[in-house]
C-alpha positions as CSV (number, residue, x, y, z in Angstrom):
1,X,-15.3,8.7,-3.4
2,X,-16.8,5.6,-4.6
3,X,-13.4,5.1,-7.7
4,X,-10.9,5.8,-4.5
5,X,-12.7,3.2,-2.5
6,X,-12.6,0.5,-5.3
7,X,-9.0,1.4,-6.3
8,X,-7.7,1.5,-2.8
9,X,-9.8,-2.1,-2.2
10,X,-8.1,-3.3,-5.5
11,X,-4.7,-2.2,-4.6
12,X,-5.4,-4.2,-1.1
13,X,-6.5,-7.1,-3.0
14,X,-3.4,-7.4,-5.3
15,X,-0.9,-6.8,-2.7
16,X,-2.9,-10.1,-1.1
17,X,-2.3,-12.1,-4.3
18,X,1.5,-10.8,-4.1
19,X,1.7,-12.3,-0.7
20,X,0.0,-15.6,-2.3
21,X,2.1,-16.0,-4.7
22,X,5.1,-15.8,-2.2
23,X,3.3,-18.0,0.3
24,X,3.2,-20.8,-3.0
25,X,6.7,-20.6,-3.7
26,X,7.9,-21.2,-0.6
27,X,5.7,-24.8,-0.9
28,X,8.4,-27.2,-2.1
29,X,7.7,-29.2,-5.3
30,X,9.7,-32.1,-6.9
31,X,12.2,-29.7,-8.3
32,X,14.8,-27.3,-6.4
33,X,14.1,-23.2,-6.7
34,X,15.4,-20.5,-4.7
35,X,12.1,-19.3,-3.6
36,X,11.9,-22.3,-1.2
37,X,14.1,-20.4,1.1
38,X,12.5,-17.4,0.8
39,X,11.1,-17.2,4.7
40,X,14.1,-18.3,6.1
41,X,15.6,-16.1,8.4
42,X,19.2,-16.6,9.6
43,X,21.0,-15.2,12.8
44,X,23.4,-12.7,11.5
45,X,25.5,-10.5,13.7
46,X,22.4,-11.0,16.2
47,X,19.4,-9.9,14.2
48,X,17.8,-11.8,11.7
49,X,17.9,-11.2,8.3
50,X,16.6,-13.1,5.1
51,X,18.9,-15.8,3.7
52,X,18.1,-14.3,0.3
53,X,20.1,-11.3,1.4
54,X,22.9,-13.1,3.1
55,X,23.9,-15.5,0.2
56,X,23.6,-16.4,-3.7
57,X,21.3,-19.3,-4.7
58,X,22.3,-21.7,-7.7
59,X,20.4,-24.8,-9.1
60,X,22.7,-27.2,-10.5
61,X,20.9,-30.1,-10.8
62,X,16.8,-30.4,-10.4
63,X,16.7,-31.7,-6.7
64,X,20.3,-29.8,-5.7
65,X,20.9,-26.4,-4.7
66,X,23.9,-24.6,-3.7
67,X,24.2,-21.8,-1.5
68,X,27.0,-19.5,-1.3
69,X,26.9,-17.0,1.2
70,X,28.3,-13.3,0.3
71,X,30.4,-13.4,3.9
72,X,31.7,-17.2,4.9
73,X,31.6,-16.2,8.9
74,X,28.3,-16.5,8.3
75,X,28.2,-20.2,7.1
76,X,27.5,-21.5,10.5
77,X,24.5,-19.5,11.3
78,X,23.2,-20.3,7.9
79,X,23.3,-23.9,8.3
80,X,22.0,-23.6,11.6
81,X,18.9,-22.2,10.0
82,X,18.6,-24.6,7.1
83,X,18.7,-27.3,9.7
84,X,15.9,-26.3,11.4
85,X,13.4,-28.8,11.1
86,X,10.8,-26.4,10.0
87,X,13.0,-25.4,7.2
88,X,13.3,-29.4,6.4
89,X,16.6,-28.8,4.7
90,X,19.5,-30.9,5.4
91,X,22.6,-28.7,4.6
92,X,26.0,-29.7,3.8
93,X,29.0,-27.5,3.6
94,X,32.7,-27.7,2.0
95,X,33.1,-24.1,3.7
96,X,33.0,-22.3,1.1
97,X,29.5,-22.9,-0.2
98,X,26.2,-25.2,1.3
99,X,24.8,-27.8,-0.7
100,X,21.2,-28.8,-0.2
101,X,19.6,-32.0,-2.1
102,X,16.1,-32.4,-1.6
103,X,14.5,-36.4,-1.4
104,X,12.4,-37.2,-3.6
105,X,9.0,-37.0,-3.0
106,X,6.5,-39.6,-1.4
107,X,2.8,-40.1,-2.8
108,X,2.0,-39.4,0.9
109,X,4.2,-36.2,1.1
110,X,2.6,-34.8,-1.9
111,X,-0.8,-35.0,-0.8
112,X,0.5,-32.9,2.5
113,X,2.1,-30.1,0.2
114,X,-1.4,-30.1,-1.7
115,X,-3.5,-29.9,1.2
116,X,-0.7,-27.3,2.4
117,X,-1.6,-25.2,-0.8
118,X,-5.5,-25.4,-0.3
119,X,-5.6,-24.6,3.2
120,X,-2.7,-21.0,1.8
121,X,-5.4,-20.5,-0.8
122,X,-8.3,-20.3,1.8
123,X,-6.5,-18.0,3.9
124,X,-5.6,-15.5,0.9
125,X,-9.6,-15.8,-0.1
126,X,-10.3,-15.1,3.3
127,X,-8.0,-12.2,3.1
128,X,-9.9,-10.7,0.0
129,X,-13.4,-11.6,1.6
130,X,-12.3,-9.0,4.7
131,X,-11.0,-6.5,2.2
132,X,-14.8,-6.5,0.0
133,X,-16.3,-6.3,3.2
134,X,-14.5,-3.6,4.2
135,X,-15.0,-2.1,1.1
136,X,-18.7,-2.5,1.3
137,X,-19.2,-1.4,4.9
138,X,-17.3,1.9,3.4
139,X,-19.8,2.3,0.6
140,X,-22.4,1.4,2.8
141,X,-21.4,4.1,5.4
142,X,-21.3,6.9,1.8
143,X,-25.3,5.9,0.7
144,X,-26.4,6.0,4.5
145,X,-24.5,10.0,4.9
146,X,-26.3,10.5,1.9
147,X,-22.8,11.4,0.1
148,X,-24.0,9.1,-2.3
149,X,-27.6,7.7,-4.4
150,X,-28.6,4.3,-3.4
151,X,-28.2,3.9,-7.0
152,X,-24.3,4.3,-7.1
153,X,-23.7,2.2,-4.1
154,X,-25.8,-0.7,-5.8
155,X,-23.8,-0.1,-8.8
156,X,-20.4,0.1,-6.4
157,X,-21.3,-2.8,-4.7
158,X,-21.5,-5.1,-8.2
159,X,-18.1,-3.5,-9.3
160,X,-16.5,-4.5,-5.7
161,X,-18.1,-8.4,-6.5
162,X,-16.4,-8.5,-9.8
163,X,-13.4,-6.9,-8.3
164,X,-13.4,-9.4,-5.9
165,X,-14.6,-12.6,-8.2
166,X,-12.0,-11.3,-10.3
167,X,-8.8,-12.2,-7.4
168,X,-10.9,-14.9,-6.0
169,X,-10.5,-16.7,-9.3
170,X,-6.6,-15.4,-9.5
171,X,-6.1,-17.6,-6.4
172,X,-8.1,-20.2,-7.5
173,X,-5.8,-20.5,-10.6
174,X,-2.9,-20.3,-8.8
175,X,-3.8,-23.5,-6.3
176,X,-4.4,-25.6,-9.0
177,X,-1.5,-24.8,-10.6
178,X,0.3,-25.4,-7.7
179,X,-1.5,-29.0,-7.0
180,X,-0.9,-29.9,-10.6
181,X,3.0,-29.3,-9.8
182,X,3.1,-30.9,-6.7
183,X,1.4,-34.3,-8.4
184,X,3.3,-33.9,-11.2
185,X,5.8,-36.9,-10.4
């Protein structure tokens, strides 16, 4: 009961660093990467579907980008999404592919993307705090039903901190390399 509990709660865990890790790369640094359009969702045929499944990426140069989309009646409606300011892209097209080239980024700008990162990082932590406490309320709820010692859940419980301690620092790790790449000029 207790190994199901832990390995569902560490399965939980890892999905969250997934999500991270997705989350980070859609943070854009000084340098152009397909990932940055990862969340962008484009109008097609009236439902919305990923860009990444609507259109090859390419990286030419470091702060360029092309975008070629697998079916050119949907140029339009791609560029309509790149332009919207919460994307921050400003598209150009030749009609037969989209060309994106990213400014180069201000001191001030920088800082925004690295507070950006920390504040993505506290919500994944958060995100594994509420999965350990669900875990623990779980084991908790086994010692009280007398399914298990107190004994085991003690034991349980340190195994669900490393578990925990162990993703907690995975995020940690994974902020500061994304704030070194952001200040990395």
């Amino acid at each position: 009961m207790i190994e199901e509990t832990l390995a569902e709660t560490a399965e939980k865990m890892e999905r969250t660093i997934d999500a991270a890790k997705e989350d980070f790369a859609t943070i854009r640094t000084g340098r152009a990467h397909p990932g940055m359009y990862s969340k962008v969702m484009v109008d097609y045929y009236g439902s919305p579907t990923p860009l990444q499944q609507l259109a090859s990426f390419a990286v030419p140069e470091a702060r360029t980008i092309t975008i070629t989309p697998f079916d050119v009646t949907a140029m339009r409606e791609i560029e309509k999404a790149l332009g919207d300011p919460e994307v921050g892209a400003n598209p150009s097209s030749d009609g037969k592919m989209i060309r994106v080239t990213l400014p180069v980024l201000t001191e001030e700008r920088r800082k925004e993307y690295v507070k950006l990162a920390k504040a993505k990082g506290e919500d994944a932590r958060v995100a594994l705090r509420n999965h350990r406490r669900k875990a623990k309320d779980a084991i908790d709820k086994l010692v009280k039903d007398g399914e298990i010692g107190e004994d085991e859940g003690t034991r349980a419980e340190k195994d669900l901190d490393a578990l925990t301690k162990k993703h907690v620092d995975s995020v940690d790790e994974i902020v500061k390399k994304k704030e070194a790449e952001l200040l990395d000029v």
